[in-house]
Every structure is written in structure tokens, then in C-alpha cells.
C-alpha positions in Angstrom: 103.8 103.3 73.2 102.1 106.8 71.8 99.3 108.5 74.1 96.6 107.4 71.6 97.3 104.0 71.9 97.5 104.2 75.5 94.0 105.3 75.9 92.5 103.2 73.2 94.1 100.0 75.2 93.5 101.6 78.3 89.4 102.0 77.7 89.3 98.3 76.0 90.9 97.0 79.1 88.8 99.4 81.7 85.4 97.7 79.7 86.8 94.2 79.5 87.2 94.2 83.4 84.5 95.8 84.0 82.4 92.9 82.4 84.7 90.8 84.2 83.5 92.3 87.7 80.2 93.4 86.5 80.0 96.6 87.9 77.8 99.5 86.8 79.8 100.7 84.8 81.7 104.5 84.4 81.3 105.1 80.9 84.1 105.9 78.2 85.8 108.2 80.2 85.6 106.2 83.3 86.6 103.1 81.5 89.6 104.8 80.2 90.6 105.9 83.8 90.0 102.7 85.5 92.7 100.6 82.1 95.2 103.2 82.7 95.6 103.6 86.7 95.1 99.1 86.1 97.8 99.5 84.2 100.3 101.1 86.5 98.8 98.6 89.5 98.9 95.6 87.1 102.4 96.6 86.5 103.3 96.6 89.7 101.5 93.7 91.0 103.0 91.6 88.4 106.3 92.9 88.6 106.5 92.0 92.1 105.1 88.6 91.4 108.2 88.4 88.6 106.3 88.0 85.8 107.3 90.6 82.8 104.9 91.7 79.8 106.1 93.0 76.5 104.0 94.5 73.6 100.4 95.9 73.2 98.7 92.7 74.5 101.3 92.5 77.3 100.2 96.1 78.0 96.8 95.0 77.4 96.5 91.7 79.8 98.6 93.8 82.7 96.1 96.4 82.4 92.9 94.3 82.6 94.0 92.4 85.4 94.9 95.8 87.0 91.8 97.1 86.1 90.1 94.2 87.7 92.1 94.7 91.1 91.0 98.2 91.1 87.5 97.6 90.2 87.4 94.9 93.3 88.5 96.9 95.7 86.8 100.1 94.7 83.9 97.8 95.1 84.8 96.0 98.4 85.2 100.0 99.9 81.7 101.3 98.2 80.1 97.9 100.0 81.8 99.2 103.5 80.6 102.9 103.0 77.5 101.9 102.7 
């Protein structure tokens, strides 16, 4: 998968989850952070779990739920800072 299509899905996916967790938000550039670092801990949550994605929405759904995880606990820290 090229770089641009890595950040394209990796923004999509950073936005879907974070109207999944409803957060505040972090903007484009935030959004594209949070899909692509989801992606590498969707990848690796799932992998250990056993369960293999292929394609652009395989890369897609591994990087929202990733995104999601991230988002969660970013959020359960923020909440214990406080």
C-alpha cells in the first residue's frame, strides 16, 4: 500500500473512531496520527487474537478498531491526570 493511501485510510479511520469514542477531536493531522499508530496496535491486537485482514478495508477495519483502543486509553489516562 503507497504512502498516500496510507494516510488517506489512516485519517478516515482516526475520524470514524473518533465518533465512535466521541472525543474532542485532534483535527486532520491528529486524526491521521491517531488511524496510523491504530493501525500498527490494531495489527497487533488482532494478530494475537488470530484473526488476519487483507486489502484496503482489512487495513481500514484494523485501523479503526486500533484507533479506537488508542483513543480509550489515551482517554482513561487524560481522566487519571486530571
Amino acid at each position: 500500500m503507497n504512502i498516500l493511501m496510507i494516510i488517506i485510510v489512516g485519517a478516515i479511520a482516526g475520524w470514524v473512531a473518533g465518533l465512535i469514542v466521541k472525543g474532542d477531536g485532534f483535527g486532520l493531522l491528529g486524526n491521521i496520527v491517531v488511524g496510523i499508530v491504530g493501525a500498527f496496535i490494531g495489527g497487533y491486537v488482532l494478530t494475537a487474537l488470530g484473526v488476519v485482514t487483507t486489502g484496503t478495508l482489512g487495513f481500514f477495519v484494523t485501523s479503526v478498531i486500533g484507533a479506537v483502543l488508542l483513543l480509550v486509553i489515551v482517554g482513561v489516562i487524560r481522566k487519571l491526570l486530571r
